[in-house]
C-alpha positions in Angstrom: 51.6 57.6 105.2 49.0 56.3 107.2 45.6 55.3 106.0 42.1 55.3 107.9 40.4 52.7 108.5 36.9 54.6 107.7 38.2 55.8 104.5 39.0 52.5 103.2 36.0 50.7 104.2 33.3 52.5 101.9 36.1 51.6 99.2 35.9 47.9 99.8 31.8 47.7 100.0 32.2 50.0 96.9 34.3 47.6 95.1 32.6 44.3 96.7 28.9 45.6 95.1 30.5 46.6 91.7 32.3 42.9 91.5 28.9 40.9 92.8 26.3 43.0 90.1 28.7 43.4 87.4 29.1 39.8 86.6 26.4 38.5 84.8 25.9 34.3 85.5 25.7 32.4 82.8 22.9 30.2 82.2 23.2 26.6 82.3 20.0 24.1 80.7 20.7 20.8 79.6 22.0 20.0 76.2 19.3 18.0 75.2 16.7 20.4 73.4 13.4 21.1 75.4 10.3 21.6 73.3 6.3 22.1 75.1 3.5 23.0 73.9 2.4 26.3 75.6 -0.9 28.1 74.4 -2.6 28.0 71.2 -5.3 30.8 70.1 -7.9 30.8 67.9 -8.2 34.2 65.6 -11.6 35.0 63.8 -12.3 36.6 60.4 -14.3 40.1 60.2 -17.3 37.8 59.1 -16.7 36.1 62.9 -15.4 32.7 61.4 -12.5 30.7 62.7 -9.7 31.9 60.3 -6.1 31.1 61.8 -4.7 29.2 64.9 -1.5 31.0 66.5 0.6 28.0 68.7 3.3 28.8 71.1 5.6 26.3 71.8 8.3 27.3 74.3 12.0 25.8 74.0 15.7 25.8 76.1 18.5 24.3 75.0 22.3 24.1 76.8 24.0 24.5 73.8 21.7 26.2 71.1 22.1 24.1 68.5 18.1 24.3 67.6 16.6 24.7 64.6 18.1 24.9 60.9 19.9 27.7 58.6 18.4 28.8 55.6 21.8 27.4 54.1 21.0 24.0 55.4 19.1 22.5 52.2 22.0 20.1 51.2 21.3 16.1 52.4 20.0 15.2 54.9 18.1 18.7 55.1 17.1 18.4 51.1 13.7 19.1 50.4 12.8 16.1 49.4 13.8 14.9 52.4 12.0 14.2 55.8 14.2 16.3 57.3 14.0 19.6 55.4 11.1 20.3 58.3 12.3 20.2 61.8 8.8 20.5 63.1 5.2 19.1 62.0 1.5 20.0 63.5 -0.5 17.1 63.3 -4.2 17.6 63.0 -6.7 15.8 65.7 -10.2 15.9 65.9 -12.3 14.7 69.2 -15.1 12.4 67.8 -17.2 11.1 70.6 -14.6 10.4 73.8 -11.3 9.8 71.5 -9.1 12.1 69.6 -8.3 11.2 66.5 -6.2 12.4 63.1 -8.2 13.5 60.5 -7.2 12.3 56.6 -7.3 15.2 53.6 -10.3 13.6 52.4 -12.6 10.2 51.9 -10.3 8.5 49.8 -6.8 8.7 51.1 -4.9 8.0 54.2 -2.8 11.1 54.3 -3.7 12.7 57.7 -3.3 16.6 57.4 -0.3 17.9 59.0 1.6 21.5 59.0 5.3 21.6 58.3 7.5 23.8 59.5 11.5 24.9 60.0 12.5 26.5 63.5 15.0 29.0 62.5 18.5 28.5 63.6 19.0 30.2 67.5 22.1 29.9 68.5 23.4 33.4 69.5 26.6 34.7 69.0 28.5 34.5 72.4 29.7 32.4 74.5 27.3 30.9 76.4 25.4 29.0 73.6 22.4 28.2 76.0 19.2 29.4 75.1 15.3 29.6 76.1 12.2 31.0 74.5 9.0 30.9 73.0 8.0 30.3 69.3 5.0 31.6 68.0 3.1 29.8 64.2 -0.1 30.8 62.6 -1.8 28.4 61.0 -4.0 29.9 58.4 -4.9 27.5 55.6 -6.9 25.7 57.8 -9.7 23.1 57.3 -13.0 24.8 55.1 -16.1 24.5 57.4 -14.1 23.1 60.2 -14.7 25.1 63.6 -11.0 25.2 65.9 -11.9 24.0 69.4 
């Protein structure tokens, strides 16, 4: 039996095109976690006042082992531990040409912060690397404070 040349050709390219597209590349970021700040927004009330702050931080990590299970409350991730939150807000006023924290009130040095848990993100496959964006609203903000 003998066999074209022209018939086997649009075979190959066929099978050349299916092979190059049909494998998807994995990803590769390092395994140190990568966590930026990326936008904040500031979201108003009916009556026009500063009601909530939405931040987006924005994340990759080589082999997803970010954030924490609900299941993850037993030491070191108790609750009355410092590391039941994987993530704090620290709030900063700008008073003349410095940013500073600001304290809950007159009479104590406990600056006002926002704790949080990122949600465990690892996926289910097997390439563990992952990137994103994580989005917070802040809503029990500072009375009578205006978000700049």
């Amino acid at each position: 039996m003998k066999i074209k040349f022209s018939t086997i050709l649009p075979l190959v390219c066929i099978s050349v095109i299916v092979l190059t597209t049909g494998c998807k590349q994995d990803v590769i970021y390092p395994i140190i976690p990568s966590i930026k700040f990326k936008d904040y927004s500031i979201q108003k009330s009916v009556l026009g006042k500063d009601s909530a702050l939405k931040l987006t931080i924005s994340y990759t990590d080589g082999d997803g082992d970010l954030g924490l299970k609900q299941e993850d409350i037993n030491p070191p991730f108790d609750s009355g531990s410092i590391y039941y939150y994987n993530m704090y807000v620290y709030y900063y006023e700008l008073i003349g040409n410095k940013w500073s924290q600001v304290t809950i009130n007159d009479f104590s040095n406990d600056t006002i912060r926002f704790k949080y848990r990122i949600p465990y993100l690892t996926p289910n496959a097997d390439n563990k690397a992952i990137k994103g964006d994580i989005e917070y609203t802040i809503t029990n903000l500072i009375p009578g404070k205006a978000l700049q």
